[in-house]
C-alpha positions as CSV (number, residue, x, y, z in Angstrom):
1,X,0.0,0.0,0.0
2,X,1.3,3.4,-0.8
3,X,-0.3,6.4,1.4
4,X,1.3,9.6,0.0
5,X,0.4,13.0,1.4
6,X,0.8,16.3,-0.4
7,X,1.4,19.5,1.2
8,X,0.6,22.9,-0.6
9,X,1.4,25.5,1.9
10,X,-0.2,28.5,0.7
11,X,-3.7,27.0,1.7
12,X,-2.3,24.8,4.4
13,X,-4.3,22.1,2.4
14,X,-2.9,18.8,2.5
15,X,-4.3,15.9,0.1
16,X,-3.8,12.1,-0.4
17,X,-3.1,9.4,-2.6
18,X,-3.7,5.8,-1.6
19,X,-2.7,3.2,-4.0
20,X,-1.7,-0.6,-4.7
21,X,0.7,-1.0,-7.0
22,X,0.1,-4.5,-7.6
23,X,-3.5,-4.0,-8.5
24,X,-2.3,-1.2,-10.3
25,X,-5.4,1.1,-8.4
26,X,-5.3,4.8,-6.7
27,X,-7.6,7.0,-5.7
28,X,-7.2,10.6,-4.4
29,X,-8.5,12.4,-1.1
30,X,-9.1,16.3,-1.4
31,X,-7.3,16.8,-4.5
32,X,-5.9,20.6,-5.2
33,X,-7.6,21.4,-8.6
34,X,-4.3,21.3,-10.3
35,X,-4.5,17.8,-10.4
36,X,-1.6,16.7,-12.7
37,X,1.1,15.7,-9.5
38,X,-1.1,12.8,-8.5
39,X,-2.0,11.5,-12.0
40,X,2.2,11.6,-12.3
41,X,3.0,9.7,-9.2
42,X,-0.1,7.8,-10.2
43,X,1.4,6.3,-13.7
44,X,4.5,6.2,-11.9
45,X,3.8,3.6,-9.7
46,X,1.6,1.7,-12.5
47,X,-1.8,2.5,-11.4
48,X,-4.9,4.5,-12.9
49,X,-6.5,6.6,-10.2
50,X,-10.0,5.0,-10.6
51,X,-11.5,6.8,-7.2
52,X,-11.9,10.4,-6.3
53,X,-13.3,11.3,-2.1
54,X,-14.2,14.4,-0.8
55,X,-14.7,14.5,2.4
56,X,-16.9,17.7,2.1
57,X,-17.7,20.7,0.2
58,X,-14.6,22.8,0.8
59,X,-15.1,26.2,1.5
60,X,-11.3,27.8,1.3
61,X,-10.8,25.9,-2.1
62,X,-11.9,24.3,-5.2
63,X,-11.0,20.8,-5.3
64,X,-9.7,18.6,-8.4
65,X,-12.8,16.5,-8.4
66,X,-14.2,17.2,-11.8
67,X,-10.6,17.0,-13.3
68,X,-10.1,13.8,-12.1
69,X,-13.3,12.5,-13.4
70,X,-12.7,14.3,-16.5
71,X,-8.9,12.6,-17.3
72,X,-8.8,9.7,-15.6
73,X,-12.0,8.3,-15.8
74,X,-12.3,8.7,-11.8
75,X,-15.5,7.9,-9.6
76,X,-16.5,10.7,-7.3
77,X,-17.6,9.9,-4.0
78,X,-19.3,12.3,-1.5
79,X,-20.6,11.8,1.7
80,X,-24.1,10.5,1.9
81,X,-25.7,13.7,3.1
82,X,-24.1,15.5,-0.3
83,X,-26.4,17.1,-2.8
84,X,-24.3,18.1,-6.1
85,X,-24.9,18.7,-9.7
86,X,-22.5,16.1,-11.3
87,X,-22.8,12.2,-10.9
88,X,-21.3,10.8,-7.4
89,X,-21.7,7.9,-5.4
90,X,-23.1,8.5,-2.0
91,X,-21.0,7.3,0.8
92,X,-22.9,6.5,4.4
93,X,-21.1,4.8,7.4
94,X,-19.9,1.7,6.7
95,X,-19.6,2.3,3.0
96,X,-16.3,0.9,1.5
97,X,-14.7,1.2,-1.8
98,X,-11.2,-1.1,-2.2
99,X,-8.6,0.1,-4.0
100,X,-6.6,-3.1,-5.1
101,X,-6.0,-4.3,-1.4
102,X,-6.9,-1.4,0.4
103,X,-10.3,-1.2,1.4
104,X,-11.5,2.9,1.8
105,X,-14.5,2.2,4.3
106,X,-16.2,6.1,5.4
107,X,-17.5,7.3,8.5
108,X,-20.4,10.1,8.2
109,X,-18.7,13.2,10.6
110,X,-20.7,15.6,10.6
111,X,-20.2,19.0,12.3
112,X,-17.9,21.0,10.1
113,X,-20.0,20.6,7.5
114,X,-23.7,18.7,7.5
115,X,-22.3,16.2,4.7
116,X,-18.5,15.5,6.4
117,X,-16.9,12.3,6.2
118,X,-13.8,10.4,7.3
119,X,-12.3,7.9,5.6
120,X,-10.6,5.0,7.5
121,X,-7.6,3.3,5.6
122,X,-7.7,-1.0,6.1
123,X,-5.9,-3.9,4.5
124,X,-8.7,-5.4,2.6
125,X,-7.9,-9.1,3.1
126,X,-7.5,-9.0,7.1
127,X,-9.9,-7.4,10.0
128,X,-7.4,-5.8,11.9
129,X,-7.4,-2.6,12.9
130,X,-7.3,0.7,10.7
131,X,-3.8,1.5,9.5
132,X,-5.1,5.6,9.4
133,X,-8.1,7.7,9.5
134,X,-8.4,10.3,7.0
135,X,-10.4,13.2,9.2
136,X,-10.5,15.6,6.7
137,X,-12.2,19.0,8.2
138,X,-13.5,17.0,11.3
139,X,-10.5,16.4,13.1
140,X,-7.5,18.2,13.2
141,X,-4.0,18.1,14.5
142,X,-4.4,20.0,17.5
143,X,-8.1,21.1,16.3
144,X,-11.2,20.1,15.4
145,X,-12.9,21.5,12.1
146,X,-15.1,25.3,13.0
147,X,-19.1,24.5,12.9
148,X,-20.1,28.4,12.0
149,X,-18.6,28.4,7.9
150,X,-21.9,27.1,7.3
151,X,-23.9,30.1,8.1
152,X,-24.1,31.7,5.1
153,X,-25.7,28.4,4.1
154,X,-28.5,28.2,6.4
155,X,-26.9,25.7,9.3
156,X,-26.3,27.0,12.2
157,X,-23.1,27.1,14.3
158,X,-24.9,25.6,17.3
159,X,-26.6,22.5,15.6
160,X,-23.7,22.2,13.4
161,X,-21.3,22.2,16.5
162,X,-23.5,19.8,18.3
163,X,-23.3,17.4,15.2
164,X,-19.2,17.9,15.8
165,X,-19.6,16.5,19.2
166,X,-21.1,13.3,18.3
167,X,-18.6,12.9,15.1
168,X,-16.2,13.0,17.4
169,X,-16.9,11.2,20.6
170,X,-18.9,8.7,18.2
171,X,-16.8,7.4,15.8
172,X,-13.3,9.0,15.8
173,X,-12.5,9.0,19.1
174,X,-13.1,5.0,19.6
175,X,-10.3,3.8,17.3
176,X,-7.7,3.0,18.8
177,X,-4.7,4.8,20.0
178,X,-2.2,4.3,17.1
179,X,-4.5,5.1,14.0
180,X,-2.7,7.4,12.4
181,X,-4.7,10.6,11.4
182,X,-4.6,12.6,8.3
183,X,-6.4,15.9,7.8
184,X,-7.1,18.2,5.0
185,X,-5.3,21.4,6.6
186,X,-2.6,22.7,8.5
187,X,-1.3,25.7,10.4
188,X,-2.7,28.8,8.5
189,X,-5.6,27.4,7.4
190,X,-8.7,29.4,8.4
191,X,-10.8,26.3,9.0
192,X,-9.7,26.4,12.7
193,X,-8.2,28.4,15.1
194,X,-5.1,26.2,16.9
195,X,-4.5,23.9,14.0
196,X,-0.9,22.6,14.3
197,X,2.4,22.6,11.7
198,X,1.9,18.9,12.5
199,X,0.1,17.1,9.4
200,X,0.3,13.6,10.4
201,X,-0.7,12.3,14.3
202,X,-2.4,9.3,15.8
203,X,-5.4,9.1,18.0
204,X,-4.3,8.8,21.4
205,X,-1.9,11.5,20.8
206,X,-4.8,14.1,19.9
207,X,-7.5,12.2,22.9
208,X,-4.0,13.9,25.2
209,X,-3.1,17.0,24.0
210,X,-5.9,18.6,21.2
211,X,-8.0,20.8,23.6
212,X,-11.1,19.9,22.2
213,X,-11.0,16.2,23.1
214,X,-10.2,17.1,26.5
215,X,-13.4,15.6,29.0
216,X,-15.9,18.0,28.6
217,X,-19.6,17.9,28.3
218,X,-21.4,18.9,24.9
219,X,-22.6,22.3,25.6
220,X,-18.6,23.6,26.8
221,X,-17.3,22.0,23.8
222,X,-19.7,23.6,21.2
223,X,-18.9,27.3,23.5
224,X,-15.1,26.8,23.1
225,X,-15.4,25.8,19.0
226,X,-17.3,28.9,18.4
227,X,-15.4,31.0,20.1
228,X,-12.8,33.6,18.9
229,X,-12.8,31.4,15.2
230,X,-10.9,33.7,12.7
231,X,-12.9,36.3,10.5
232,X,-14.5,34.0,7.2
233,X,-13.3,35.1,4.0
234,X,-16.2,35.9,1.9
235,X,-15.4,33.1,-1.0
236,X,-15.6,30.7,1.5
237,X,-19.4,30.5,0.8
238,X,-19.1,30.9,-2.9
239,X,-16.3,28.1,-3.1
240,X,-18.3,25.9,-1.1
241,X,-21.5,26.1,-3.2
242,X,-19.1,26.0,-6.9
243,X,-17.7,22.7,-5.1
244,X,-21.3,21.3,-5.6
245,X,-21.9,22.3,-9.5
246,X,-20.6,21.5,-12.7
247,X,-18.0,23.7,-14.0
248,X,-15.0,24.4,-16.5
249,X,-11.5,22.4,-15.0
250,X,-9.0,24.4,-14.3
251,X,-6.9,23.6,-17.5
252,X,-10.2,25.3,-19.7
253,X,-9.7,28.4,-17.4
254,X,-6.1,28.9,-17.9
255,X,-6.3,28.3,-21.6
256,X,-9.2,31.2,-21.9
257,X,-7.5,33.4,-19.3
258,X,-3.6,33.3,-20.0
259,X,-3.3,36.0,-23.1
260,X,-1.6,39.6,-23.6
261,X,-3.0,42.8,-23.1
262,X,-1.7,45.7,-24.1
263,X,-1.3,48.6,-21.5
264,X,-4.5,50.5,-24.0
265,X,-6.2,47.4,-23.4
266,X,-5.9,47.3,-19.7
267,X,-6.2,51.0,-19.0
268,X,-9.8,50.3,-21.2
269,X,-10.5,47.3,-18.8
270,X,-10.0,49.2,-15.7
271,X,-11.9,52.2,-16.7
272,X,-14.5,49.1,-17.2
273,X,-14.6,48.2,-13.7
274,X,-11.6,45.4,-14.0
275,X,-9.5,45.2,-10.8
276,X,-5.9,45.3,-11.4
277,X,-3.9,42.8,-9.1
278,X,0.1,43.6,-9.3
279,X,1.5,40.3,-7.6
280,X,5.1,41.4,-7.2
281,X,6.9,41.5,-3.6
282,X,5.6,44.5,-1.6
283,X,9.2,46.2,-1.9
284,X,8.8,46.1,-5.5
285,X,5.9,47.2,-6.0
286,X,6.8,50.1,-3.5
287,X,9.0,50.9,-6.4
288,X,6.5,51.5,-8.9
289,X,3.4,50.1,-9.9
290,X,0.8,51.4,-12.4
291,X,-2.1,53.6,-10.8
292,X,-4.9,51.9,-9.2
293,X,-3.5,48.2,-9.0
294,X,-3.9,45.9,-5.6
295,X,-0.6,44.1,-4.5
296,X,-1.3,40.9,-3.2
297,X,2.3,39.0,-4.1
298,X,3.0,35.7,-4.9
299,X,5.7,35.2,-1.8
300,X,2.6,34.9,0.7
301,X,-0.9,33.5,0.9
302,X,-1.5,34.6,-1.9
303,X,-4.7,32.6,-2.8
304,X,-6.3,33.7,0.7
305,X,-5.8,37.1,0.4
306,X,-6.9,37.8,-2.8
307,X,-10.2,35.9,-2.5
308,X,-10.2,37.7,0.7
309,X,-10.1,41.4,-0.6
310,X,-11.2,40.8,-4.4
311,X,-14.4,40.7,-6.2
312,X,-15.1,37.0,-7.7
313,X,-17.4,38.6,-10.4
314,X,-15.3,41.2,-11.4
315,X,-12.5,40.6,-14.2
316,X,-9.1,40.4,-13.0
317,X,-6.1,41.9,-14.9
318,X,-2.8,40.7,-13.4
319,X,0.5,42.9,-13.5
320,X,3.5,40.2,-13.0
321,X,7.1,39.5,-13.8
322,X,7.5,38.0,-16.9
323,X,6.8,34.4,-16.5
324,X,5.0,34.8,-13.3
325,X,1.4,35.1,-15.2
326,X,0.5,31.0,-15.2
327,X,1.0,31.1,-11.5
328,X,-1.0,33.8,-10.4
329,X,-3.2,32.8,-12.6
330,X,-3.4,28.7,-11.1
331,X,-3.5,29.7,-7.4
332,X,-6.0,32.3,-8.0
333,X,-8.4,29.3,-10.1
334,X,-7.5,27.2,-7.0
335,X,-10.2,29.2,-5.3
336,X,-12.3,29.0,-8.2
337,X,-11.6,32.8,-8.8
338,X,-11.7,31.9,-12.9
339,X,-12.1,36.0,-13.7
340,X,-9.0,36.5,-15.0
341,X,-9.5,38.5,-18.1
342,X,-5.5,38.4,-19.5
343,X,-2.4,40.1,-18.1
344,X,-0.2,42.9,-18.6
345,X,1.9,42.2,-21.7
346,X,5.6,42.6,-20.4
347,X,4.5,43.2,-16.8
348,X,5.8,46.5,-15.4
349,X,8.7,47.4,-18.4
350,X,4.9,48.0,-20.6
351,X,5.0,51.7,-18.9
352,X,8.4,52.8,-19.6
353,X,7.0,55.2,-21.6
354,X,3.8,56.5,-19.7
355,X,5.6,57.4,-16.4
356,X,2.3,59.4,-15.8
357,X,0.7,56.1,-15.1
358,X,3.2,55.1,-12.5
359,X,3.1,55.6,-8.7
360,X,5.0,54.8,-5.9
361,X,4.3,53.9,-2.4
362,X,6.0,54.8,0.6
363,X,8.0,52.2,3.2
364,X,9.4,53.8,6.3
365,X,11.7,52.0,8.9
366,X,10.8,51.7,12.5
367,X,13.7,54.0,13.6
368,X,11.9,56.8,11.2
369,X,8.3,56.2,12.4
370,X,10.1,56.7,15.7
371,X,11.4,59.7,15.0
372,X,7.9,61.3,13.1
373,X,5.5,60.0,16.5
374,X,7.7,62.3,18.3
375,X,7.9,65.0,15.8
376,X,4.9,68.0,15.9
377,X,3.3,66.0,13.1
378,X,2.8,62.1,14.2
379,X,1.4,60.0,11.7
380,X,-1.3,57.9,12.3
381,X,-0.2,53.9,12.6
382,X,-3.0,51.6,11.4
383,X,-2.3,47.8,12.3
384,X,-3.9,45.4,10.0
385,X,-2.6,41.9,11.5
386,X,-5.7,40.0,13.3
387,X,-7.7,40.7,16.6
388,X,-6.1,38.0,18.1
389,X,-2.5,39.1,17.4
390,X,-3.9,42.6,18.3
391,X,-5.0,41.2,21.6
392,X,-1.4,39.5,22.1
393,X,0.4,42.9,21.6
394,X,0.2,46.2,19.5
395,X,1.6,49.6,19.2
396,X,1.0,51.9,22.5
397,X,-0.4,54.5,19.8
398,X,-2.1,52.0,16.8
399,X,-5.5,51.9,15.6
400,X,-6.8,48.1,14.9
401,X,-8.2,47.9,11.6
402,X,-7.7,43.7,10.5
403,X,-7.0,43.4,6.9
404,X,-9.7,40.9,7.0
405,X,-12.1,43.1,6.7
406,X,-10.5,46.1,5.6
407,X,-12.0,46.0,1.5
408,X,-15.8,46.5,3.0
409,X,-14.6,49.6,4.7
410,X,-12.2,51.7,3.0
411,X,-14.4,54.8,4.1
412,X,-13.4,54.2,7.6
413,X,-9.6,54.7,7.4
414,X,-8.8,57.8,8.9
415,X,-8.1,60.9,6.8
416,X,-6.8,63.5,9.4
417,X,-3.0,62.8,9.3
418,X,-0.8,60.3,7.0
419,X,-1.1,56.6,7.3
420,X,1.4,53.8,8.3
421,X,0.5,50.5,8.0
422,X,1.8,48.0,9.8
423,X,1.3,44.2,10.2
424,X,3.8,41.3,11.3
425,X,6.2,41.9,8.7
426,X,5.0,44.0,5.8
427,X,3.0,41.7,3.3
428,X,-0.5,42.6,4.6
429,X,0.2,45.6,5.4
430,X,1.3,46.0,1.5
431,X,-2.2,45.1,0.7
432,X,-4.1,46.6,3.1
433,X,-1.9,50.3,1.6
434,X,-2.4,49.5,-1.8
435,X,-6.4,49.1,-0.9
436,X,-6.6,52.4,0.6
437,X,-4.3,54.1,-2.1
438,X,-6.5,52.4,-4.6
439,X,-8.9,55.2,-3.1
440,X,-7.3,58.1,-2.8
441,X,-7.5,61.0,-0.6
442,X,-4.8,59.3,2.0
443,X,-0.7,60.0,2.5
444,X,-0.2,55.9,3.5
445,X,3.4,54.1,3.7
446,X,4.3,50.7,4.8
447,X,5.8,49.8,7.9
448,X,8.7,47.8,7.1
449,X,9.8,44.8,9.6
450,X,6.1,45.5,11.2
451,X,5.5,45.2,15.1
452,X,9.1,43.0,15.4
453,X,11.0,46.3,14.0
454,X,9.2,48.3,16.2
455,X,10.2,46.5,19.5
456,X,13.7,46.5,18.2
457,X,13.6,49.9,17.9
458,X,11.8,50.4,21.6
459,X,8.2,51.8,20.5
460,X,6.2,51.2,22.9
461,X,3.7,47.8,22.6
462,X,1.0,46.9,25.1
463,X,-0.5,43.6,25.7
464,X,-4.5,43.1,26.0
């Protein structure tokens, strides 16, 4: 049996591929909807993947479900409580599918979402005891799954939490202590709140240490799980619902969306309503970027933050470095954000010759922000990391305004003095200044180093 786990940090989404290579059989859990890795390692090893699982409708990303039944020939299974436009076979406890001499038998979890499922991982010619337990958004390492990203939906946090509970105490917590788990996320995913940089654990490790195994009855546990969960992106709904319907595979996007456009072009696209998304480090688009444009750059999380502060109907134009386009372009279709109306034909080098349509933005150093609070003329310093890291420590003289929710309320930003932005380092707060340049009417700069620099350089930071 081959268990192979793949890791793509930038949505802290991890997905599987179980196969016998004797059989000559795969299938794939949670696939990223780039699909083509698995169907390598796949024909590598001699096997077709015949089987494709999700383990729910995800919310912070499109799955390769439709791509897989689309090359490969694959069989999508859901769980039983799934509803969904295309063809699938509906999974309920006890369910099995074998994969050569593995034998994929499901578990209905509810709770993070009302059609979850876990997947246990057993030698199909012996009744011992699962090898692993795929927990996808149920369990976590360190975490459980959040019951409230169903909201928008109609389910409700409560039942939905109360639905976790029983998932939990009923079926996963009973195996025994050495089943390995697997889940679908990671550290910075916003699916939980204390999810660990752990991706692999066993049972009786998580029944010690997660603290929502800990012994508690039903009505504390669903009080802790809703409590203090990070804001929801607002394509979390939408990538949910496209998760459930028949649409284009990401290869059908890329080939419509990856052309030229000449500056003309894109200046007559903006003036359109297009948003223009320069994905570039924050220092260099600092430097110069063309009026107007949003920097979310490819050297962060990249996916989350632009589906985060974007518009999924709108067309997107990117601004790159040359060769950067089919990137930008495949993590932003990885949350189904398949808008992307062409890019900027030889990136930033197209506006050599309209300097007119280039700006810059500012980056001070904490030593100079420093200097100006205690100047006649003290800027205003606007932090844009979380609550929770707000709550941990911030500026003595900061405003909290999270970058989470920053987009919605760009007429809130102060306009009495100049603007620094801060966050932990200066990626956010890159996006967060771009945002309110984008609008004009501000003096902003970027914090460079964020709240670390500014300790170094002894500004004052309070707790609480």
């Amino acid at each position: 049996m081959v268990l192979e786990q793949y890791y793509l940090g930038c949505l802290a989404h991890a997905s599987y591929l179980i196969a016998d290579p004797d059989a000559g059989e795969a299938a794939v859990v949670d696939p990223q909807r780039d699909v083509q890795q698995y169907v390598d390692d796949a024909r590598e090893l001699g096997c077709r993947i015949s089987h494709v699982f999700l383990t729910h409708f995800h919310a912070d990303f499109v799955a390769g479900h439709l791509e897989l039944r689309d090359r490969e020939q694959a069989q999508i299974h859901l769980g039983a409580r799934a509803s969904a436009e295309f063809e699938f076979e509906p999974m309920a406890d006890g369910d099995s599918v074998e994969v050569g001499g593995v034998r994929l038998e499901v578990l209905e979890t509810p709770g993070h979402s009302p059609e979850s499922i876990s997947i246990l991982v057993r030698d199909a010619a012996s009744e011992v005891d699962p090898y692993a337990v795929l927990t996808g958004d149920t369990l976590f390492i360190g975490d459980v799954g959040r019951p409230d990203l169903r909201a928008a939906l109609g389910w409700g946090a409560q039942e939905l939490g109360g639905m976790l509970y029983e998932s939990l105490h009923g079926k996963l917590m009973p195996l025994p202590d050495d089943t390995l788990v697997y889940p679908t996320h990671g550290a910075g995913s916003l699916c939980g709140k204390n999810l660990s940089s752990e991706t692999v654990s066993t049972i009786g490790e998580q029944r010690r240490y997660n603290y929502a195994l800990q012994p508690m009855s039903r009505e504390r546990f669903i009080e802790i799980v809703t409590a203090d969960q990070p804001d929801t992106p607002a394509y979390f709904s939408y990538d949910a619902v496209l998760n459930t319907r028949e649409h284009p595979t990401l290869e059908e996007t890329l080939t419509r969306e990856l052309h030229e456009l000449s500056l003309a072009r894109v200046l007559e696209l903006a003036g359109a309503g297009a948003q223009l998304l320069d994905v570039r480090d924050p220092a260099d688009f600092a430097g110069a970027h063309l009026r107007g444009s949003v920097n979310v750059g490819l050297g962060g999380s990249f996916a989350t933050w632009s589906g985060t502060v974007l518009d999924h109907d709108s067309p997107i134009v990117l601004i790159a470095e040359p060769g950067r386009e089919r990137e930008a372009a495949t993590r932003l279709g990885r949350i189904g954000f398949d808008n992307v109306a062409g890019y900027l034909a030889g990136g930033m080098g197209a506006l050599a010759a309209t300097p007119e349509l280039v700006e810059r933005l500012a980056r001070v150093t904490a030593e100079a922000l420093s200097e100006q609070l205690d100047g006649p003329s003290p800027p205003r310093v606007v932090d844009v990391r979380s609550t929770r890291e707000w709550d941990e420590r911030h500026l003595e003289q900061a405003l909290s305004m999270p970058l989470s929710r920053l987009a919605g309320h760009i007429e809130e930003v102060p306009r009495d003095r100049p603007l620094v932005i801060h966050c932990a380092s200066d990626y956010r707060a890159a996006i967060a200044a771009s945002l309110i340049a984008r609008e004009g009417g501000r003096e902003v700069a970027v914090l460079v180093g964020g709240l670390p620099a500014c300790e170094s350089a002894r500004l004052a930071s309070v707790a609480g």
